[in-house]
C-alpha positions as CSV (number, residue, x, y, z in Angstrom):
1,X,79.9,112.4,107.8
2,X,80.6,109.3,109.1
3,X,80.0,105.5,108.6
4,X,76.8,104.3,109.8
5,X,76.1,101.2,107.5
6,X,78.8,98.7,107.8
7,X,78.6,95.1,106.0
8,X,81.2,92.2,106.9
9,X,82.2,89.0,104.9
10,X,82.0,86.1,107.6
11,X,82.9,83.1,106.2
12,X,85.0,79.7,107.9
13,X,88.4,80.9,107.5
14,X,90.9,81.4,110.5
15,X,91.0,85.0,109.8
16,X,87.3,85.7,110.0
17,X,87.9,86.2,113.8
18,X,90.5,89.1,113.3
19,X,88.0,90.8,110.5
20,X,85.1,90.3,113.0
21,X,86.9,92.4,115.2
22,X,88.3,94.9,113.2
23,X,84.8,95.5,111.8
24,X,83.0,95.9,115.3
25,X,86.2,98.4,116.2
26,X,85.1,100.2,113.0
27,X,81.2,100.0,114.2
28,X,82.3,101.3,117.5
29,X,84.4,104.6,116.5
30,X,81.2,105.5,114.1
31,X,78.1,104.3,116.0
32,X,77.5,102.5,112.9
33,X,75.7,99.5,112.4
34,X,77.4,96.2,111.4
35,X,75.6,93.5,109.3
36,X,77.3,90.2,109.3
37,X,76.9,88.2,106.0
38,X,77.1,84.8,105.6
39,X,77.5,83.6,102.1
40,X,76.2,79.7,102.2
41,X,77.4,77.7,99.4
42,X,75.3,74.7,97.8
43,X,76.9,71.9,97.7
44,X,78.3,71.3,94.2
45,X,77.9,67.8,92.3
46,X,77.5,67.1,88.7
47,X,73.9,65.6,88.1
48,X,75.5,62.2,86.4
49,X,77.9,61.7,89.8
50,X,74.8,62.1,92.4
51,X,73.2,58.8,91.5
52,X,76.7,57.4,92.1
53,X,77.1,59.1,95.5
54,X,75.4,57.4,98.6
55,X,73.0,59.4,100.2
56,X,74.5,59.5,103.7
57,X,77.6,61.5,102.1
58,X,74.9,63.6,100.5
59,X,73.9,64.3,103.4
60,X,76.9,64.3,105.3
61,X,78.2,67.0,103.2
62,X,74.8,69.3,103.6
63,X,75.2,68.8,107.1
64,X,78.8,70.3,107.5
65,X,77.6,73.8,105.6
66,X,74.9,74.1,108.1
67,X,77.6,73.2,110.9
68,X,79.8,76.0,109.0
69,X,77.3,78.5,108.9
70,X,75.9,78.4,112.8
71,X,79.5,78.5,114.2
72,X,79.9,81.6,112.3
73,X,76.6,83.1,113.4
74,X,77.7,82.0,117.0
75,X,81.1,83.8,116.8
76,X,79.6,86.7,115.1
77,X,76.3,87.4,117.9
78,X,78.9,86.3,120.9
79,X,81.4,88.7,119.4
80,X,79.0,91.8,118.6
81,X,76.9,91.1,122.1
82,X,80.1,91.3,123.8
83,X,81.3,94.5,122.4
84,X,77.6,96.0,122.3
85,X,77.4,97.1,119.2
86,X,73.9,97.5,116.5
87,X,74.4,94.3,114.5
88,X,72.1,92.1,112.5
89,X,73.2,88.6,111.3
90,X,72.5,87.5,107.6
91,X,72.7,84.1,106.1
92,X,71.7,83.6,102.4
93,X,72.6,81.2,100.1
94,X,74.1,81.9,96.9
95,X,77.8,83.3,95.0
96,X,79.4,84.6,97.4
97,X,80.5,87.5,95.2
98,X,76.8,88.4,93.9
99,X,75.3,87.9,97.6
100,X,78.3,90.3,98.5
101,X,77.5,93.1,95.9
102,X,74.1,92.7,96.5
103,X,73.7,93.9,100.2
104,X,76.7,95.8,100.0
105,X,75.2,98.2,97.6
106,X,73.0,99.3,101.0
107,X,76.2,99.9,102.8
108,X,78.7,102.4,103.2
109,X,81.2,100.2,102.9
110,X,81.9,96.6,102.9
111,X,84.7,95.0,104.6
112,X,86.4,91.8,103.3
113,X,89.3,89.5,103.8
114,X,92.7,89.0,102.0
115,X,92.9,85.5,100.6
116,X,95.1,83.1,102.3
117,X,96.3,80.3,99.9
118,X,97.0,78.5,103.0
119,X,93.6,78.9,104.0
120,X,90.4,76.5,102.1
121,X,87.8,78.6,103.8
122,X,89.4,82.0,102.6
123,X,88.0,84.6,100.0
124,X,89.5,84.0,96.6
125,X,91.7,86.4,95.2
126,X,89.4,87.9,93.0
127,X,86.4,88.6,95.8
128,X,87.8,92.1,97.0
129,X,88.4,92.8,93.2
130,X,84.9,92.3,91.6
131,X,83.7,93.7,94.7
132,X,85.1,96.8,93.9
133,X,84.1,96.9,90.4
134,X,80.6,96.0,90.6
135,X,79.3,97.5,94.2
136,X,79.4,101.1,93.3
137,X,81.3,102.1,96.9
138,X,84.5,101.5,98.6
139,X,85.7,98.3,100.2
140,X,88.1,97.9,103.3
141,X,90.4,94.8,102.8
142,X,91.8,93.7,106.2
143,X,94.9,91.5,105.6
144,X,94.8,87.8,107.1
145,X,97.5,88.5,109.8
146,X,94.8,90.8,111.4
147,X,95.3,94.7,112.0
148,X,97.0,96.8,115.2
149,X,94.8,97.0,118.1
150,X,94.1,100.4,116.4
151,X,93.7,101.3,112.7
152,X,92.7,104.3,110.8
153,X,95.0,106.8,113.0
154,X,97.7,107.1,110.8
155,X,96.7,106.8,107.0
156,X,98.8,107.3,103.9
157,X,96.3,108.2,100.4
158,X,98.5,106.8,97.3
159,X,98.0,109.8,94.7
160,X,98.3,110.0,91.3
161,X,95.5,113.0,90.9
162,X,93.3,109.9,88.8
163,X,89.5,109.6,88.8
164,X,90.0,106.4,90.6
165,X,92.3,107.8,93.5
166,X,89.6,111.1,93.5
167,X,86.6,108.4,94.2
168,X,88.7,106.6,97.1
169,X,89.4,109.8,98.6
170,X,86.2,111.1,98.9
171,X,84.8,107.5,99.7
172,X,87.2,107.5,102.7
173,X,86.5,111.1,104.1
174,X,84.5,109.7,107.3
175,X,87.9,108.1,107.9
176,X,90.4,110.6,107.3
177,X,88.7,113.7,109.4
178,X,88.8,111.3,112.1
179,X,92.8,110.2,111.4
180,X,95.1,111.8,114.4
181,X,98.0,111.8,111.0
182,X,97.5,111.9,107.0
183,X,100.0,111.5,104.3
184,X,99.3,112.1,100.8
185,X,102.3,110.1,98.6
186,X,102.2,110.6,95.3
187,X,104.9,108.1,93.1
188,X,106.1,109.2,90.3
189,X,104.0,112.3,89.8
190,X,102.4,112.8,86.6
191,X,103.0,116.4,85.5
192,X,101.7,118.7,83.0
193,X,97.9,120.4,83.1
194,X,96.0,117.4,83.7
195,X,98.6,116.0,85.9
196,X,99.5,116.4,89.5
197,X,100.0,120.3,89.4
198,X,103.5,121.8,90.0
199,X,103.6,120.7,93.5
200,X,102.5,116.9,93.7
201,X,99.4,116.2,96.1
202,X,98.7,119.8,97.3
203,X,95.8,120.1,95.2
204,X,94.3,117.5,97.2
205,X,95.4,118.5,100.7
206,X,94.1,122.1,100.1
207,X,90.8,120.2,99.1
208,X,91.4,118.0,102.5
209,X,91.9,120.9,104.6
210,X,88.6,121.9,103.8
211,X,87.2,118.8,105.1
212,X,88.8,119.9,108.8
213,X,91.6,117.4,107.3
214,X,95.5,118.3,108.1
215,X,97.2,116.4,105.4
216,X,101.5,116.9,104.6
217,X,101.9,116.2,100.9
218,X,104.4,113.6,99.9
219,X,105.9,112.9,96.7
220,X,108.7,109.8,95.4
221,X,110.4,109.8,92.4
222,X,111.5,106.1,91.9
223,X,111.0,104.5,88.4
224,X,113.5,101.6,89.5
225,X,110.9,100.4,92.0
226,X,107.3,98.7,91.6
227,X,104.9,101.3,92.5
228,X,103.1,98.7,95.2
229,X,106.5,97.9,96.8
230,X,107.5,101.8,97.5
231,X,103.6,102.0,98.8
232,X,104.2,99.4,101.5
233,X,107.8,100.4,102.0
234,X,107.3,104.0,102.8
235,X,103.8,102.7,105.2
236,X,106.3,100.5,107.1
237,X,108.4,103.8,107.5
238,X,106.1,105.7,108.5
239,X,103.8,103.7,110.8
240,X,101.2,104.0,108.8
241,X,97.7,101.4,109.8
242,X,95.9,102.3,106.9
243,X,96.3,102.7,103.1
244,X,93.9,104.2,101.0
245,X,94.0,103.8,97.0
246,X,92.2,104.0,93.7
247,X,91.3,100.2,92.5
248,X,92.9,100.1,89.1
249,X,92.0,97.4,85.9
250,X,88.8,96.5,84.1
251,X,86.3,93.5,84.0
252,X,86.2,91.2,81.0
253,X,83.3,88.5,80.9
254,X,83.4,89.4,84.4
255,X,86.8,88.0,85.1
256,X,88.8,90.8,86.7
257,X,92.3,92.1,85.3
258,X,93.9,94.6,87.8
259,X,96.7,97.1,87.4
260,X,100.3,95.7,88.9
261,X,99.9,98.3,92.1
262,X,96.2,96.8,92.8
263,X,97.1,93.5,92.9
264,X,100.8,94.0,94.7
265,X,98.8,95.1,97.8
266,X,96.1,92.9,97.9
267,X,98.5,90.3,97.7
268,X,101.4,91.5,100.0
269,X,99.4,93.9,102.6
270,X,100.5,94.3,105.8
271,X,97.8,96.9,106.8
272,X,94.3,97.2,105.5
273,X,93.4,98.8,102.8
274,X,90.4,100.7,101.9
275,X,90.2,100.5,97.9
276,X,87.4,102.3,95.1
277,X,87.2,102.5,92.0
């Protein structure tokens, strides 16, 4: 079954552009619909500073959201007229995150940037992560250097036979039965009954195959290396343009702690990544 909701993140940052289009890419190979969101941010001043502030700067700085806002719905309609896509542009004001969640939760999935600390106008690090936690579905990170002119042909699934990698695996199905290759790479393979069976990941590509899904099982043994670095190591190898993984951590007074494999590739991807938890 495949996409046919699709929600972007537009924001101000130089990236946006490459999301934009990898989104409407996305739209196009599913005949999906793509909502662009907006998230307008108020402008912040402590109440005992505004007195002090002069009221053109006030205004000044008002002025430069809305400026921020209608070039992004300009880039967004020119982009999505152009490639003729069903899109709808949305502009509410509010936390970014909670906007996010919000309308995503009426999606099939959401797609987001990776932060770029050289970047003011990109995502912060934690967006993709309480994203993840709190939307219910899956969210496709595309990484700020922007994606091959095609992605989603050849995808590698990092396995570890967990309730988290079983939700991104089923939450990426529309995606995988339309993959030309599959690899299923299972790390350091858990063994024993609830473990990864005696032969690591072909549990899951018998389940795949059912899906119309040809999938070669893969497993590493490599306790000497991070778990995120073999990931992206053995995608460079392979040519792979698209990870999919279990999201991995837990929310505290809604401040998001992820697992060291999580937060390796959201920090160092090189390919996007489509993540659930």
């Amino acid at each position: 079954m495949p996409f046919k909701d699709l929600l972007v993140d537009i924001d101000s940052s130089k990236a946006c552009a490459a999301r934009l289009d990898a989104a409407i890419r996305l739209a196009q190979s599913h005949e999906a619909h793509l909502a662009g969101l907006y998230a307008k941010a108020n402008l912040s001043i402590p109440g005992f500073a505004e007195s002090q502030i002069p009221a053109e700067v006030l205004a000044a700085g008002r002025q430069r959201i809305k400026d921020h806002a209608a070039a992004a719905e300009t880039m967004f309609r020119q982009a999505t007229e152009k490639a003729g896509v069903s899109a709808e542009w949305r502009c509410v004001s509010g936390d970014r995150v909670g906007v996010l969640a919000l309308h995503g939760r009426y999606a099939d999935l959401i797609i987001v940037g990776q932060t770029d600390k050289d970047d003011p106008f990109s995502a912060s690090m934690d967006l993709a992560g309480k994203l993840i936690f709190e939307v219910g579905g899956p969210v496709l990170v595309i990484p700020y250097i922007g994606t091959a002119e095609r992605f989603g042909e050849r995808v590698m699934v990092a396995w570890n036979a967990s309730r988290e990698a079983v939700r991104a695996v089923h939450d990426a199905l529309p995606v995988l039965e339309c993959a030309k290759t599959v690899d299923v790479l299972s790390i350091n393979p858990p063994g024993g009954a609830t473990g990864d069976g005696e032969i690591p990941s072909a549990d899951i590509c018998l389940h795949l195959a059912r899906h119309g899904v040809s999938a070669e099982a893969d497993h590493i043994e490599a306790h000497d290396i991070k778990v995120g670095d073999m990931l992206l190591s053995r995608a460079a190898d392979k040519g792979v343009d698209l990870i999919v993984m279990g999201a991995y951590g837990h929310s505290r007074l809604r401040e998001t702690v992820f697992g060291g494999a999580t937060r390796h590739l959201l920090e160092h991807m090189t390919v996007p990544v489509l993540m659930a938890h």
